[in-house]
N, C-alpha and C positions, 0 to 999 in steps of 0.2 A: 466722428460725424456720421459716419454709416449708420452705427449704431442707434444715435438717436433718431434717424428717417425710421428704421425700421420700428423700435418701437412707438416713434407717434404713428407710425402706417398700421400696426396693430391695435392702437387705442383706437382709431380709425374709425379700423373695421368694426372694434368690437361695440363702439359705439353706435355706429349705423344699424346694426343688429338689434342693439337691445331699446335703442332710443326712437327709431319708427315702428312700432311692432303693434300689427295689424293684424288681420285674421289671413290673409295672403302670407303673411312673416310668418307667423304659428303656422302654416297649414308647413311651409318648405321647413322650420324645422324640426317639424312632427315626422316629414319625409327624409330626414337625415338621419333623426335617431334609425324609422324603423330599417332605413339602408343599413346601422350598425348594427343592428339584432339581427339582420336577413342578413350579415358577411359575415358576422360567427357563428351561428346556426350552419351557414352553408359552407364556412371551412371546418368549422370540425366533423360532418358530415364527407367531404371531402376525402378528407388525412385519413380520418379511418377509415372509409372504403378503400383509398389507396393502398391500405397497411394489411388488410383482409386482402387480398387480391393480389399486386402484383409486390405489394412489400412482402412477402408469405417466403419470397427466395431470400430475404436479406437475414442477417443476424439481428442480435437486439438494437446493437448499439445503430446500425443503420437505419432501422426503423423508430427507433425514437430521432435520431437527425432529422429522417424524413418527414415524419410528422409533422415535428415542429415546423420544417420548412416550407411545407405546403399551407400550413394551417396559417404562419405571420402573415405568407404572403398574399394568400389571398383577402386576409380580415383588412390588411393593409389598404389593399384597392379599397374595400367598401369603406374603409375610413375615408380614405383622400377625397370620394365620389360623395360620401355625406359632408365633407366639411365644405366642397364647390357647389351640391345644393342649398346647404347654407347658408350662403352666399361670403365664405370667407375667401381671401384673396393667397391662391394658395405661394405662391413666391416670395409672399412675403412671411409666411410661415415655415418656408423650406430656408429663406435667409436667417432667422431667427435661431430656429432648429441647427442651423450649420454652426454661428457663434457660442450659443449656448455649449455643444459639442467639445469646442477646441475649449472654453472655459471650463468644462468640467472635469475635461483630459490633463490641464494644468493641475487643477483642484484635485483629485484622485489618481493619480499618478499609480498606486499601488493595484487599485480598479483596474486602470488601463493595462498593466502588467498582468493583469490575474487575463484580461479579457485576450489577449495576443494569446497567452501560454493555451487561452482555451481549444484556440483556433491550435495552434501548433500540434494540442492531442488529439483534436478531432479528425483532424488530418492526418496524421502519421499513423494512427489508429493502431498502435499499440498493446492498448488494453481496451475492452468494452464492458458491454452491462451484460452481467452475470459473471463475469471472471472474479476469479478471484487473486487479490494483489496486496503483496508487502515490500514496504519502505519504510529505511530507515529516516529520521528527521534529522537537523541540526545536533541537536541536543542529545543523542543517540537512543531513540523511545522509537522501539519498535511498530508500525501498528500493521494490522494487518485481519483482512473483510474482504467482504465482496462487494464489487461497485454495482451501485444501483442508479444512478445517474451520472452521466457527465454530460454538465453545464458549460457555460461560454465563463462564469466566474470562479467554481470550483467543481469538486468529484464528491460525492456522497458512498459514503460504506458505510455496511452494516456488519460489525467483527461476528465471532463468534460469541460472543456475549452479548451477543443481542443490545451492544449498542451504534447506533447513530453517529456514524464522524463524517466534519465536510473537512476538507481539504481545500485549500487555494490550490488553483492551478499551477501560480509562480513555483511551489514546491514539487508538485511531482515535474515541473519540467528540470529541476536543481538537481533534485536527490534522484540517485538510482533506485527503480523502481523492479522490483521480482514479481512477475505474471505466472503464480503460479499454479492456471489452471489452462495455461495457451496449446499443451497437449495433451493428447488422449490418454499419455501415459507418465511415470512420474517415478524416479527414482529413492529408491528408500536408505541411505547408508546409514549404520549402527557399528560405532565403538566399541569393543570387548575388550577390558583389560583382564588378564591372564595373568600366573605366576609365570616367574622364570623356568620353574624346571617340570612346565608342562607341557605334552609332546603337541608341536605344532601343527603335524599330517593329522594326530588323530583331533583335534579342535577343529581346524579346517572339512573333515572329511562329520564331522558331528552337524557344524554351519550348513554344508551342503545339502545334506538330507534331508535336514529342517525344511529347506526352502524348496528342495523338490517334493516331499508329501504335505506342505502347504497349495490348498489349486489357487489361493486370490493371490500369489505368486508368480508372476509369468515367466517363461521357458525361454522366451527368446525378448528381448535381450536374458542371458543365461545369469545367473546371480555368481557371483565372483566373492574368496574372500582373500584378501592380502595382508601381507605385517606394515603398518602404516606409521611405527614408531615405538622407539624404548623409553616407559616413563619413568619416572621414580623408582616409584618400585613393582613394574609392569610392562608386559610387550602389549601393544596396544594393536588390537586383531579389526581391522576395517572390512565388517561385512554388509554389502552393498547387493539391492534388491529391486528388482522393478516388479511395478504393480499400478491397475487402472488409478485413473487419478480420482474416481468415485468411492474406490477402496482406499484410499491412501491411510486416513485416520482409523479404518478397522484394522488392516496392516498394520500399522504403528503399534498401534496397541498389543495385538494377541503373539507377535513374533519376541515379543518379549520375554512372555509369559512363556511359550515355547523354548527359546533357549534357556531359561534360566531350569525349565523342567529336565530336559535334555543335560543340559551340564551338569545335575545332580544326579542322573541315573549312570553320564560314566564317570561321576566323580573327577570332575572338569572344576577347577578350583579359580573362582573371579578373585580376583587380584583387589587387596580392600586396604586404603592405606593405614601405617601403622604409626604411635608415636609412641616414642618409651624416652626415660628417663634413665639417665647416667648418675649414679652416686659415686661422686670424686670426695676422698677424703681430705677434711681441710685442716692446714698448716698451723699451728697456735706455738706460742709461747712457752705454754704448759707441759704440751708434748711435741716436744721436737723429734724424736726418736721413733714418732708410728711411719707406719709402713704407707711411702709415697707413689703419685703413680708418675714411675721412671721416667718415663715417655713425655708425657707434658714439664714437668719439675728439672730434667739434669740438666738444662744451660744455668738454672738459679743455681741450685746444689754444688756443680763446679762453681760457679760468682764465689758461693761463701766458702768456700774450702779454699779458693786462691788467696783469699781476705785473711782468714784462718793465717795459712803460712805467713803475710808480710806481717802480720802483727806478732 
């Protein structure tokens, strides 16, 4: 019953608007449009002076909140104030507005979860724009960019490959998410398999040197290297390195290229795995009498020799 007051109260209005329209009617809604022209001009005017000036102390991700937040709210007013010149009846468009809400909240349901999770990471603040962040999804697909917006519906990155991903919010609020540009500095570990019977002091003391006549290597925290495990057929040498997090991917790269040159100058042997082939000779009819191999064959061999004697 509500429902229908409301909208015959807006066919109403909207009738009275369009159906007395005089040159007093066009002159008020000549005056409302240019009230909307003059509240977005004058909020984005606004937002950005704010953003220049006292936004200048925030980070990115605050000054795009901020923005945004000065900029709705005030275009907001000049909306509400052109649709009372007018002459629409604003109560009964804030009732409408309010139904309309809880109906669409029913109806997107998935919307309404993306829009909560938004608020949940604007707030907790996380991660922002310009970080750079990896998460794993459901389906185990890595991705991983740097945010360039976060919205009330999703997160936008842009990978290293130069492409474009949005994200729903409902996901990074699910899946764990790695910020990994939140410090100044950034850990480098690297796996070395090794043979077994290569001396571990002098590997280690080879690791070391490396990392001290590297300078995009930092001194403190100190780089460490440890035995982190026995593979197959290898001890698995964990050397572990910090370094700016601006250098990370030139690190990455050239420390590679360094130990592998270093391990070939003291003849430092990386552990490569191997597969070989066993030739077992096989058992026939024709030649019972070649030569078997003892070890796999003597529980059969006794079988038929017991067999032998009861016969």
């Amino acid at each position: 019953m509500a429902e229908s007051n409301i909208a015959k109260d807006i066919a109403d209005s909207l009738k009275g608007i369009f159906t007395n329209v005089n040159v007093d009617r066009l002159s008020e809604i000549a005056v409302a449009l240019i009230l909307c022209f003059v509240g977005f001009v004058l909020a984005r005017v606004v937002s950005n002076t704010f953003i220049r000036t006292i936004g200048a102390r925030f980070n990115a991700h605050q000054r795009l909140v901020w923005r945004r937040g000065i900029f709705y709210f005030i275009f907001l007013l000049f909306v509400i104030a052109s649709l009372k010149e007018a002459g629409f009846k604003l109560s009964v468009f804030l009732g409408a507005a309010g139904i309309l809400t809880v109906a669409l909240g029913f109806a997107s349901q998935t919307s309404a979860s993306n829009l909560i999770s938004g608020l949940f990471l604007i707030g907790e603040g996380s991660f922002e724009v310009g970080d750079t962040i990896q998460l794993t999804l459901i389906r185990g697909n890595t991705i991983e960019g740097e945010v360039i917006s976060i919205d009330l519906l999703s997160v936008k990155l842009l990978t290293l490959d130069n492409v474009y991903v949005r994200l729903p919010n409902e996901q990074l609020i699910r899946a764990p998410v790695h910020n990994l540009s939140k410090f100044p500095i950034r850990r480098l570990p690297i796996i070395v398999p090794i043979n077994f019977d290569e001396d571990i002091n002098k590997v280690r003391e080879v690791l070391i040197n490396i990392a001290n006549a590297y300078p995009l290597v930092l001194a403190d925290p100190k780089p460490h290297v440890t035995v982190s495990a026995f593979g197959e057929s290898s001890i698995e040498i964990l050397f572990a390195l910090w370094c700016k997090q601006d250098n990370y991917l030139q690190v990455k790269d050239e420390i590679h290229e360094f130990i592998r040159n270093r391990f070939v100058e003291n003849k430092i042997e990386i552990a490569v795995p191997k597969i070989g082939f066993v030739d077992r000779p096989v058992v026939t009819e024709a030649s019972p009498n070649e030569d078997l191999d003892d070890y796999a064959n003597a529980q059969d061999l006794k079988l038929e020799k017991k067999q032998d004697k009861q016969l």
